[in-house]
MIFI-423901 format. One record per residue (C-alpha): residue number from 1; x, z, y. Coordinates in steps of 0.25 Angstrom, whole numbers, plus 2048, in hexadecimal, padded with zeros to 3 digits. Example, Ala and Ser with C-alpha at 12.3 -4.5 7.8 and 13.67 -1.06 7.14 Angstrom:
BEGIN
selum: 1&x: 831&z: 81F&y: 7EE
selum: 2&x: 837&z: 81D&y: 7FC
//
This chain:
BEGIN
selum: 1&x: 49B&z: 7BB&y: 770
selum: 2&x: 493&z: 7B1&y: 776
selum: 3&x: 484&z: 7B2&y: 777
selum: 4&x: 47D&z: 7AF&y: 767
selum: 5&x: 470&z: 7B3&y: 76A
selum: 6&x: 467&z: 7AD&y: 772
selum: 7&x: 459&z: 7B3&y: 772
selum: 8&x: 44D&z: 7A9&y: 778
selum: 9&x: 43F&z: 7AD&y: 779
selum: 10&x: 434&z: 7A5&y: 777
selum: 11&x: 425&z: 7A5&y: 77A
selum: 12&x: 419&z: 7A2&y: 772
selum: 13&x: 41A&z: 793&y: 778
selum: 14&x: 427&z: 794&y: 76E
selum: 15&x: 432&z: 788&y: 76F
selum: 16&x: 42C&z: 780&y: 779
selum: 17&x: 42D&z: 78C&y: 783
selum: 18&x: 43B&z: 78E&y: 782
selum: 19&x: 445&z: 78C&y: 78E
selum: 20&x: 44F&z: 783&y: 78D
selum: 21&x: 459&z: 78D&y: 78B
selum: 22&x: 452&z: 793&y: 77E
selum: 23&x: 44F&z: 786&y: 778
selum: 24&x: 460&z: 783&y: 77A
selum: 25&x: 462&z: 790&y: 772
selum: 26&x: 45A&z: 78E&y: 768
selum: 27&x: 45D&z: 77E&y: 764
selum: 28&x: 46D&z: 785&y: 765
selum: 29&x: 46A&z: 790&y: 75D
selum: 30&x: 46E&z: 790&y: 74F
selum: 31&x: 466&z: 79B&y: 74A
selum: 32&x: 458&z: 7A0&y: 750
selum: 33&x: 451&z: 7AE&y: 74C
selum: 34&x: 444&z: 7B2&y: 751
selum: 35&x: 435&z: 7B6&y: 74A
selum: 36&x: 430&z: 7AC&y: 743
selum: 37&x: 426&z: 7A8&y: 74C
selum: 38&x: 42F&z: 7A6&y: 758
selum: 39&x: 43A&z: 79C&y: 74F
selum: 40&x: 42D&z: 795&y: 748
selum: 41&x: 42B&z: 790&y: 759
selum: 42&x: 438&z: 789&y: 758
selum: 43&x: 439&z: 77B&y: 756
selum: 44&x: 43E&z: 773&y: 74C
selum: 45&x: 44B&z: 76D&y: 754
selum: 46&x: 450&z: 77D&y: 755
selum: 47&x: 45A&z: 77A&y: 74A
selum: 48&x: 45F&z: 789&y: 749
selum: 49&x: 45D&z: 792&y: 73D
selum: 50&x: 44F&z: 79A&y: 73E
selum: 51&x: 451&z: 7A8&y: 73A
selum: 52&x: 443&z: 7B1&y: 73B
selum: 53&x: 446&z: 7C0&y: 740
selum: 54&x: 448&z: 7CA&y: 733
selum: 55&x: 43B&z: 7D1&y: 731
selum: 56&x: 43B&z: 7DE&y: 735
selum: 57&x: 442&z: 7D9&y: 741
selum: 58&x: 451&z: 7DB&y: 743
selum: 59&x: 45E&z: 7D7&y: 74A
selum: 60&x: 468&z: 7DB&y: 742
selum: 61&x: 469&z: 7CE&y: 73A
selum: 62&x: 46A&z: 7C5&y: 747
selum: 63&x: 475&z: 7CF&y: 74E
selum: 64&x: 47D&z: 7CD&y: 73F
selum: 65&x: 47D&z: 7BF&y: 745
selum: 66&x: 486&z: 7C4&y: 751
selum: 67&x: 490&z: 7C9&y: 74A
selum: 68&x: 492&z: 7BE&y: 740
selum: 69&x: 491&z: 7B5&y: 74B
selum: 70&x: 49D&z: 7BD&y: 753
selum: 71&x: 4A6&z: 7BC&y: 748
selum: 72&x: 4A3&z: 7AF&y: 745
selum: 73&x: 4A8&z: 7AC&y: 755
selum: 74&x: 4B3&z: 7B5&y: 754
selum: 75&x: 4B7&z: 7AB&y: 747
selum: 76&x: 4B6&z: 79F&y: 74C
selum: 77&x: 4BC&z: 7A3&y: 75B
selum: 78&x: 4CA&z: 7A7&y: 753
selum: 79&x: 4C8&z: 799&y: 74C
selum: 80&x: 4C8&z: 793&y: 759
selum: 81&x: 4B8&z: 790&y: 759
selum: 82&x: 4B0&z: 78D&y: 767
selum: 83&x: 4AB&z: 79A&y: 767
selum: 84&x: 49E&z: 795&y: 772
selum: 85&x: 49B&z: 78A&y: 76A
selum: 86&x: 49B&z: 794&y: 75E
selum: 87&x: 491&z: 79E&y: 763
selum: 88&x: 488&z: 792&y: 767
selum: 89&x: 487&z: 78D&y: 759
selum: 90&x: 484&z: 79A&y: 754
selum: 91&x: 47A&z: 79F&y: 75F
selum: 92&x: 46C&z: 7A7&y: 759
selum: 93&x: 460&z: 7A5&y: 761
selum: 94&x: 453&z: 7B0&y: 760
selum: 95&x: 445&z: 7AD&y: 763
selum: 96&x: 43F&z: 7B8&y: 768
selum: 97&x: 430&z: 7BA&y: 771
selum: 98&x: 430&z: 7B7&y: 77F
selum: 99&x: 43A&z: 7BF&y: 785
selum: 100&x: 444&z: 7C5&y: 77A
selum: 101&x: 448&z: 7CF&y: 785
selum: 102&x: 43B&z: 7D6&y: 787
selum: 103&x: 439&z: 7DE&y: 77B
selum: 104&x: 43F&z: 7D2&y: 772
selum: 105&x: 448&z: 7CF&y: 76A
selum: 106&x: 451&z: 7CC&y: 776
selum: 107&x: 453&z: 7DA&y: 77B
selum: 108&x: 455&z: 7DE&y: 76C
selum: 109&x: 462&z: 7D6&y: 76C
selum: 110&x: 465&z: 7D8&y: 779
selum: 111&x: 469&z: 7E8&y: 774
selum: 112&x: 470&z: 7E2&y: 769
selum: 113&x: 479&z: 7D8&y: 76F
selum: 114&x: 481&z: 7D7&y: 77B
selum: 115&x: 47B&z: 7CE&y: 787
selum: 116&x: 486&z: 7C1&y: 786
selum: 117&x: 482&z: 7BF&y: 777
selum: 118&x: 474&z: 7BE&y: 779
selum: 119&x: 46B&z: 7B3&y: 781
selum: 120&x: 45C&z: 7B5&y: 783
selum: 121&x: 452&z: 7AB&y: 787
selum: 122&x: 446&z: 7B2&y: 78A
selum: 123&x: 439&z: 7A9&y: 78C
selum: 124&x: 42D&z: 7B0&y: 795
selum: 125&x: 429&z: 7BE&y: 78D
selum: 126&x: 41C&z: 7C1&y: 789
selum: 127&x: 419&z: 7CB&y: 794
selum: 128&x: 41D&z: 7C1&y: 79E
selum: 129&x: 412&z: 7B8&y: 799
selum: 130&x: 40A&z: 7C2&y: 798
selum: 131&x: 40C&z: 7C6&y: 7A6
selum: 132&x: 40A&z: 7B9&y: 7AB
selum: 133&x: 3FB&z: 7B7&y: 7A3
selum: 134&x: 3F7&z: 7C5&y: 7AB
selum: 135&x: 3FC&z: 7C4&y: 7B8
selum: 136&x: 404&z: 7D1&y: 7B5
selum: 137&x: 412&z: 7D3&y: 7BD
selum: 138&x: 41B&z: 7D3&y: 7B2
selum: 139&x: 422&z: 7DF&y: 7B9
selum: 140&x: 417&z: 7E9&y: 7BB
selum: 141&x: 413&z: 7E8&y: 7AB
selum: 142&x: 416&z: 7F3&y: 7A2
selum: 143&x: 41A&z: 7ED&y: 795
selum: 144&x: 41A&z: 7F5&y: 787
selum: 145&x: 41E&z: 7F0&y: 77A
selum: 146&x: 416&z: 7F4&y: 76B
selum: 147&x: 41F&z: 7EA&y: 765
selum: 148&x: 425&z: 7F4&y: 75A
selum: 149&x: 41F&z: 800&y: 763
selum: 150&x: 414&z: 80B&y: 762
selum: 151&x: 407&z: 806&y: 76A
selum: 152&x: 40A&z: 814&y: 76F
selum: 153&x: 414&z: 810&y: 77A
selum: 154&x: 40B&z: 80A&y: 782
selum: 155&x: 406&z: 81A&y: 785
selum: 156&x: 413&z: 81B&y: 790
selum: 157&x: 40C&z: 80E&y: 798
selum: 158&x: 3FE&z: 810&y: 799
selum: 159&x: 3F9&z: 813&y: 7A6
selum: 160&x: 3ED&z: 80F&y: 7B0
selum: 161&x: 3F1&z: 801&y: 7B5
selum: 162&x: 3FC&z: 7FD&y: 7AE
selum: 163&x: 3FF&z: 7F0&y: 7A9
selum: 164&x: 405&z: 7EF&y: 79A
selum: 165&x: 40B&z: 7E4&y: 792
selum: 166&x: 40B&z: 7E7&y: 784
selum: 167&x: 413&z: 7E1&y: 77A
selum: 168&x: 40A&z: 7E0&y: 76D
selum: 169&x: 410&z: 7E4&y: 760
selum: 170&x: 407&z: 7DA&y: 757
selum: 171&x: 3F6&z: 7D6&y: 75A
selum: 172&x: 3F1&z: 7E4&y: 758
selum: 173&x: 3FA&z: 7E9&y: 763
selum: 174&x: 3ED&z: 7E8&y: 76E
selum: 175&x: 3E3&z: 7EC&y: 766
selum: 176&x: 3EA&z: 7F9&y: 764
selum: 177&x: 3EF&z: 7FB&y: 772
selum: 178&x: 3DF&z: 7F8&y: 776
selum: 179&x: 3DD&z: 804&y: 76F
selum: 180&x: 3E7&z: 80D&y: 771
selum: 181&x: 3E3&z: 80A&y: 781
selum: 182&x: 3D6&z: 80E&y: 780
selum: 183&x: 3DB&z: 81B&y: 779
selum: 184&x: 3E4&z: 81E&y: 783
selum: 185&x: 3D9&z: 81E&y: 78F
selum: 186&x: 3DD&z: 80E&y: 793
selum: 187&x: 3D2&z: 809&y: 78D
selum: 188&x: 3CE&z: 7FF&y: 79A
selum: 189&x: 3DD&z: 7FA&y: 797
selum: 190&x: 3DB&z: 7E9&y: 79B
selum: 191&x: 3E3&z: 7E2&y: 78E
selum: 192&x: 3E8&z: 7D5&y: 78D
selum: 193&x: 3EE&z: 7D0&y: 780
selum: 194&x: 3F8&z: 7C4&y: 783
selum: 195&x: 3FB&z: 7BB&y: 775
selum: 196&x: 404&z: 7B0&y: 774
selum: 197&x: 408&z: 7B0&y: 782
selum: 198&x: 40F&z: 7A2&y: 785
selum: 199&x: 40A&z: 79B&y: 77A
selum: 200&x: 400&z: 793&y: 776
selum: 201&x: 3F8&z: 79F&y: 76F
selum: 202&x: 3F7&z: 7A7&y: 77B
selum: 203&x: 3EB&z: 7B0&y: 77C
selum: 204&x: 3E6&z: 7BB&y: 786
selum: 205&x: 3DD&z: 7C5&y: 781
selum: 206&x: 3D6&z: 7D0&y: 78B
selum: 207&x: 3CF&z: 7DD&y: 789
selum: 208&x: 3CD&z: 7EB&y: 78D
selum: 209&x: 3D4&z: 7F6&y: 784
selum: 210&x: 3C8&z: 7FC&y: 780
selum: 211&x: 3C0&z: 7F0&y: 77E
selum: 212&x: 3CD&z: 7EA&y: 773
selum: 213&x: 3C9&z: 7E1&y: 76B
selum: 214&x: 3D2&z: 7D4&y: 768
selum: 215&x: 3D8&z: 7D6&y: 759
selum: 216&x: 3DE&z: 7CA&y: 758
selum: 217&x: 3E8&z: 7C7&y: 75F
selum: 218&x: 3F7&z: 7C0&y: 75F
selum: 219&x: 403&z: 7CA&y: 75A
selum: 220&x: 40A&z: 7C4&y: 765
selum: 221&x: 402&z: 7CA&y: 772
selum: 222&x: 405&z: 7D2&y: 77F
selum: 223&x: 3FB&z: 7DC&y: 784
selum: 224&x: 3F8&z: 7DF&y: 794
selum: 225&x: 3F3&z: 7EB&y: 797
selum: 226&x: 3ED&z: 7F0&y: 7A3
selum: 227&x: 3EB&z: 7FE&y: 7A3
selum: 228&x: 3DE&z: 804&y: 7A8
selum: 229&x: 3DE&z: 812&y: 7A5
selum: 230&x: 3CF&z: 81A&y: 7A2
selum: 231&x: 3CE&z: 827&y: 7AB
selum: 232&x: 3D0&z: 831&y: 79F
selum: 233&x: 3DE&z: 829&y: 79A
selum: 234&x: 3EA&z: 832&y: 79A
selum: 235&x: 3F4&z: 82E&y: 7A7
selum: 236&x: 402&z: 831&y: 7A3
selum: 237&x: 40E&z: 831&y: 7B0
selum: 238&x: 41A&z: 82C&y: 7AF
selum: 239&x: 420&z: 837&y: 7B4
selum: 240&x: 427&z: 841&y: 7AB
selum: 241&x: 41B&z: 84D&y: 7AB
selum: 242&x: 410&z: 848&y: 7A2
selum: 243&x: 405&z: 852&y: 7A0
selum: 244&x: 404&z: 85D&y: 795
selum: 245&x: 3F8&z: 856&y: 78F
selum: 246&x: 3FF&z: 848&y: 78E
selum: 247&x: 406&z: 851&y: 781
selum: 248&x: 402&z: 855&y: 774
selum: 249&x: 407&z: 862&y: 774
selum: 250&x: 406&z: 870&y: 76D
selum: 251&x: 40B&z: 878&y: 77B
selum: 252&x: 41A&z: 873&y: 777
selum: 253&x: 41B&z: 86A&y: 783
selum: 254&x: 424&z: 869&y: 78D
selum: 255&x: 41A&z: 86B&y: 799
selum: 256&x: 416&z: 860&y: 7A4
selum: 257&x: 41D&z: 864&y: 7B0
selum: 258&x: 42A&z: 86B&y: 7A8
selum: 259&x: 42B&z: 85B&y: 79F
selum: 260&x: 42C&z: 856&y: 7AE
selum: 261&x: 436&z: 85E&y: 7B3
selum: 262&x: 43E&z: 85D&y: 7A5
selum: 263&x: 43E&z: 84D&y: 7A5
selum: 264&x: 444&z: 84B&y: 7B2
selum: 265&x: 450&z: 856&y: 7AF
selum: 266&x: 450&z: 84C&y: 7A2
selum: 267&x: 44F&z: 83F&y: 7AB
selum: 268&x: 44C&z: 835&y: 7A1
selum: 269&x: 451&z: 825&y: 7A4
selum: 270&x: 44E&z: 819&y: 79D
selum: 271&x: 454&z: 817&y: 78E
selum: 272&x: 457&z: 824&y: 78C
selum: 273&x: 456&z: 82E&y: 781
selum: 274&x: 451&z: 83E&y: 782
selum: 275&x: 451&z: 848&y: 776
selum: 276&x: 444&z: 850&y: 778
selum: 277&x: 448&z: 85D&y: 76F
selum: 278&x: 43B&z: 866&y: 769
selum: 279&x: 434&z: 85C&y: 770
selum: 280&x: 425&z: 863&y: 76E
selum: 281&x: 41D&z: 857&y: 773
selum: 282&x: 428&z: 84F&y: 776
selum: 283&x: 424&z: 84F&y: 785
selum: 284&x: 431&z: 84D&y: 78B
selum: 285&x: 435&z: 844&y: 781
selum: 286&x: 428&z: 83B&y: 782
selum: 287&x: 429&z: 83C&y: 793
selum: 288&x: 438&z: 836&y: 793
selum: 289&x: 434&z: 82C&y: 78B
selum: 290&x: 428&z: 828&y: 795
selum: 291&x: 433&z: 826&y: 7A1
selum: 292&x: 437&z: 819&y: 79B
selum: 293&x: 435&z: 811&y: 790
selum: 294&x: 444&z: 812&y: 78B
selum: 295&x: 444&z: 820&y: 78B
selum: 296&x: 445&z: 826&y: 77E
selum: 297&x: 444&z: 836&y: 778
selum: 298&x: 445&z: 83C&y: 76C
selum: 299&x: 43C&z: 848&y: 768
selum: 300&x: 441&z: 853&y: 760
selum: 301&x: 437&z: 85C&y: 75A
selum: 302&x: 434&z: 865&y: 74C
selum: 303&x: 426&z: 869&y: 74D
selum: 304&x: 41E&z: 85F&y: 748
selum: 305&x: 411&z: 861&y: 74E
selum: 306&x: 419&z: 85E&y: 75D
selum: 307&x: 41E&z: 853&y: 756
selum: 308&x: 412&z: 84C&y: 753
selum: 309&x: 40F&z: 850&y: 765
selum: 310&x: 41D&z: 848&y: 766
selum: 311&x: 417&z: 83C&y: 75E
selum: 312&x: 409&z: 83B&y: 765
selum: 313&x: 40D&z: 83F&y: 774
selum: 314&x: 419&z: 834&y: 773
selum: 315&x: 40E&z: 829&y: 76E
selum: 316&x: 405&z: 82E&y: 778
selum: 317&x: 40D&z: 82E&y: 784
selum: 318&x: 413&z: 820&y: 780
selum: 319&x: 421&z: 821&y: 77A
selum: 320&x: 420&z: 821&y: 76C
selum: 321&x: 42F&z: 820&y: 76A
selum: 322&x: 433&z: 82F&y: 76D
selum: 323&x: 43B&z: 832&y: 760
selum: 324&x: 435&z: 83E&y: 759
selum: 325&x: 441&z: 845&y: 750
selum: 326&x: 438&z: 850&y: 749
selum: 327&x: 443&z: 85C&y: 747
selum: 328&x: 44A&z: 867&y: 751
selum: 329&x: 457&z: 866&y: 75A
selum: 330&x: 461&z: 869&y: 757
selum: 331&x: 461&z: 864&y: 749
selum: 332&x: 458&z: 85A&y: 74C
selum: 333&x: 460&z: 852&y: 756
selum: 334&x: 46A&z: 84B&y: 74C
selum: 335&x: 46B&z: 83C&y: 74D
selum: 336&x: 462&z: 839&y: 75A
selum: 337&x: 464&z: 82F&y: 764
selum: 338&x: 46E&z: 835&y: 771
selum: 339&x: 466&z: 83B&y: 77B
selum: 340&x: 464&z: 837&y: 78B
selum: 341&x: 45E&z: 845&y: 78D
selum: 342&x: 459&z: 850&y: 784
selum: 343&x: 44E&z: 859&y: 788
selum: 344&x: 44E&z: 866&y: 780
selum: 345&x: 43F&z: 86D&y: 77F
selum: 346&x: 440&z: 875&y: 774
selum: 347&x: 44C&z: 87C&y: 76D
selum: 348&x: 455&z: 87F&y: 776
selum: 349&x: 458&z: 88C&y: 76F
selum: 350&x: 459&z: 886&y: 762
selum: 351&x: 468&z: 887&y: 75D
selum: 352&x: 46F&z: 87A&y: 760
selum: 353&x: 465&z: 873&y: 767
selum: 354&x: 46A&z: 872&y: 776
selum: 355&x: 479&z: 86E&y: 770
selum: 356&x: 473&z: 864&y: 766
selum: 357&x: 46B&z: 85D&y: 772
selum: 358&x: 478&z: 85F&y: 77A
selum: 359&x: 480&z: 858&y: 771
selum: 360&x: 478&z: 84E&y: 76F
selum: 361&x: 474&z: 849&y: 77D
selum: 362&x: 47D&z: 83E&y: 784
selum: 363&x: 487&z: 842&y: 78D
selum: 364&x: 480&z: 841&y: 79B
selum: 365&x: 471&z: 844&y: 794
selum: 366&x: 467&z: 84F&y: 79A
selum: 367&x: 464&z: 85A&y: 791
selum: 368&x: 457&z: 861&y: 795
selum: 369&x: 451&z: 86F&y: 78E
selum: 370&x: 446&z: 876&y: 791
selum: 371&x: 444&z: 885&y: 78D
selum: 372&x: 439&z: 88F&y: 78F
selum: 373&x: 43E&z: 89C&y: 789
selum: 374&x: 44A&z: 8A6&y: 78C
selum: 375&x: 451&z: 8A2&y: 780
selum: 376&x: 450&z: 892&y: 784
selum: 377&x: 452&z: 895&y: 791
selum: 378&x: 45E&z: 89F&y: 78C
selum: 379&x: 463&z: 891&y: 784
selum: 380&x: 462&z: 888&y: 791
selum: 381&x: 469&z: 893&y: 79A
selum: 382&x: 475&z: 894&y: 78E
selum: 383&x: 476&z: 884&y: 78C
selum: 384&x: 478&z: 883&y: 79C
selum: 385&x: 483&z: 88C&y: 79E
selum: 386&x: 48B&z: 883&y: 792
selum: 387&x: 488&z: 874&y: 797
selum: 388&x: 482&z: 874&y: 7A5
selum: 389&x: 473&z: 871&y: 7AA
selum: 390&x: 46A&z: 877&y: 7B2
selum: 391&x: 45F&z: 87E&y: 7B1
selum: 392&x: 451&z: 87F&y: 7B6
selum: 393&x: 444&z: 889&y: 7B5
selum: 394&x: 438&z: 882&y: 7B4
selum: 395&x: 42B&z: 88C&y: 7B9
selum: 396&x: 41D&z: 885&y: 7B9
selum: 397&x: 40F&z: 88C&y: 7BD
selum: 398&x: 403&z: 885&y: 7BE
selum: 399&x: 3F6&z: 88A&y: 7C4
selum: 400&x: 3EC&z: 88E&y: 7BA
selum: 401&x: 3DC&z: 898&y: 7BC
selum: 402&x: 3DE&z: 8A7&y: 7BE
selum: 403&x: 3D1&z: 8AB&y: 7BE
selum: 404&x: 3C9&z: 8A5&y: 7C9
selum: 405&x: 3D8&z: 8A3&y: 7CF
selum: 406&x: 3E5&z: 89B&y: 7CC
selum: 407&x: 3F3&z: 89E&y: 7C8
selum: 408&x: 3FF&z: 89A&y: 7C5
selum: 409&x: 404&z: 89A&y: 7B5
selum: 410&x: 412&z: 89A&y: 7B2
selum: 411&x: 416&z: 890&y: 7A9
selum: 412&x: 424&z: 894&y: 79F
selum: 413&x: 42E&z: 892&y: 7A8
selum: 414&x: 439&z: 886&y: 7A2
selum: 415&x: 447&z: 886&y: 7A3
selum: 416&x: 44D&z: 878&y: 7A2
selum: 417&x: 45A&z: 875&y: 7A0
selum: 418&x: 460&z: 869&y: 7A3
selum: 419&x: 46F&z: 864&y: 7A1
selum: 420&x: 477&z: 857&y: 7A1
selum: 421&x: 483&z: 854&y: 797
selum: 422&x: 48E&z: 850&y: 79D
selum: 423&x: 496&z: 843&y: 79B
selum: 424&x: 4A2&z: 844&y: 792
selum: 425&x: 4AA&z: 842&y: 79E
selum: 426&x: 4A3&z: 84C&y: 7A8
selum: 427&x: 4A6&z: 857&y: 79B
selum: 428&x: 4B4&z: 852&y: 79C
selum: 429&x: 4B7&z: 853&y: 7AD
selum: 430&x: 4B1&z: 862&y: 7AA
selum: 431&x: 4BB&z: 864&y: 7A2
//
């Protein structure tokens, strides 16, 4: 099937901006879909049906499109049609902002369809423009989307000197980052609000975080931040290992130097998904997520007072998308997504727990369980023995006041299993 969809950006300078190749699209294009103030742009010699985008937003009725269009192809092919010359009469064009591919419409598409049926015109993205007003290198600016996303998950990225593009999710978008800076201990933050960028309209607005006060301003507007942290503002590493107090917590915590050690036995990698089971504070949860943005977890939890921990340390430490299943494994483990890696904190002795989470990891995932008593330990020992893994003490002192001297306190000692699950064809060559 030959490419039906052509995507072209445009700009706030609207039509008179487009390349040659996005004004050919368009004037061939028999039907156009976009918002309605990107098709109210087009002039009146775009002869092509005008078709606003459904409201709340969705693709399914344009992909409806591809398959009538393919059986329609496959049709006129056995009639004997021109199948080229079909395709271009029937070709959809989408208007989409700036770059479709940079958190657009573009890249939406581009997971649904495969790369030869679709064409993509991008015109300069808004953060281009804006790192061309700023004399900001494009590649050494963090950028952090609040369209459709909690202000929260701006928390993972704040940090003294950084430089931040934020994509605004409507006008009150910088008024409410202002603040949630200054509450965060970055209130000398340096902001600049970019409206309009390319077009006529175009407006810079200026200001400290904690001296906010522009209101009105465009729905359409990129702000650049410029981190400037204040002496008492939390500094959180990147590093797996985040201090105790970075945690709500009611002493069910999997502690700082134990979480460290744990996350790299669970070595997290971009895009994938960990099952956090009696999750507590969801700690390890919340840490894998902070490895990269595409890294996702689930935390499983019953008792609701760590649940509400769950729900402020995930917003607090920047990803609000940790999925909170409010119940206990084994039962509660039906229907989740297919984990990368499951880390197991609490539970191990409950009945079913280990062969649920073993059943339900991918072949090739890491499972990970911790256990502080004999009987947990007993569990991990037992589960070994049957599937494989190793096993590691974990013994931690620190230093703390004997009378006028110092000695060492002996923290629980941690056994930590850890185990990998083999590949269809690895159990079958053991066979």
């Amino acid at each position: 099937m030959p490419a039906w969809l052509t995507v072209v950006g445009i700009g706030e300078d609207g039509y008179a901006g487009l390349g040659r190749a996005a004004r050919r699209a368009l004037l061939d294009a028999t039907v156009v879909i976009g918002g309605e103030r990107h098709l109210a742009m087009l002039p009146a010699r775009i002869a092509a049906r005008r078709e606003a985008w459904p409201r709340p937003f969705d693709l399914a009725p344009l992909l409806a499109r591809r398959q009538a269009l393919n059986a329609d192809l496959c049709w006129h092919a056995s009639d004997a049609c021109e199948k080229p010359s079909h395709a271009r009469s029937a070709s959809i064009c989408v208007l989409a902002s700036g770059d479709p591919m940079l958190f657009g419409v573009g890249a939406t598409l581009a997971r649904q369809l495969p790369p030869d049926e679709l064409c993509v015109l991008p015109a300069p993205s808004s953060l281009s423009l804006a790192a061309a007003r700023l004399g900001w290198p494009l590649q050494d600016v963090q950028t952090v989307s609040l369209v459709g996303r909690p202000l929260a998950t701006l928390n993972a990225h704040l940090r003294d000197g950084a430089r931040i593009f934020v994509l605004s999710a409507d006008g009150s978008t910088p008024a409410s980052l202002a603040a949630m800076l200054t509450t965060r201990g970055f209130g000398s933050t340096r902001m600049a609000v970019l409206e309009h960028l390319g077009g006529a309209l175009e407006r810079r607005i200026d200001g400290c975080a904690d001296q906010w006060s522009a209101h009105d301003i465009a729905a359409l507007n990129v702000v650049a931040l410029e981190c400037r942290a204040s002496d008492g503002a939390p500094r959180w590493p990147l590093t797996p290992g985040l201090p105790d107090d970075a945690f709500r917590h009611d002493g069910q915590l999997t502690k700082r130097d134990v979480r460290a050690i744990t996350l790299a036995r669970l070595a997290p990698a971009p895009g994938e998904l960990l099952w956090d089971i009696g999750a507590g504070s969801g700690s390890i949860g919340i840490e894998w997520m902070r490895v990269h943005p595409s890294c996702r977890a689930i935390a499983v939890e019953s008792h609701p007072e760590r649940q509400r921990f769950i729900e402020h340390n995930r917003d607090a430490l920047g990803v609000p998308g940790l999925q909170l299943v409010a119940g206990r494994a084994p039962d509660a483990l039906d229907g989740l997504a297919t984990p990368d890696a499951i880390f197991i904190g609490g539970g191990v002795t409950t009945a079913g727990t280990l062969d649920a989470c073993w059943s339900g990891l991918r072949d090739g995932g890491r499972l990970v369980a911790n256990a502080v008593t004999l009987q947990g330990e007993a569990a991990l020992v037992a589960w070994r023995e049957q599937h494989g893994g190793t096993l590691t003490r974990i013994a931690l002192a620190e230093a703390q006041p004997l009378g006028g001297f110092d000695t060492w306190r002996q923290a629980l000692p941690i056994t930590l299993l850890d185990v990998r699950k083999p590949h269809a064809s690895e159990s079958r060559a053991k066979d």
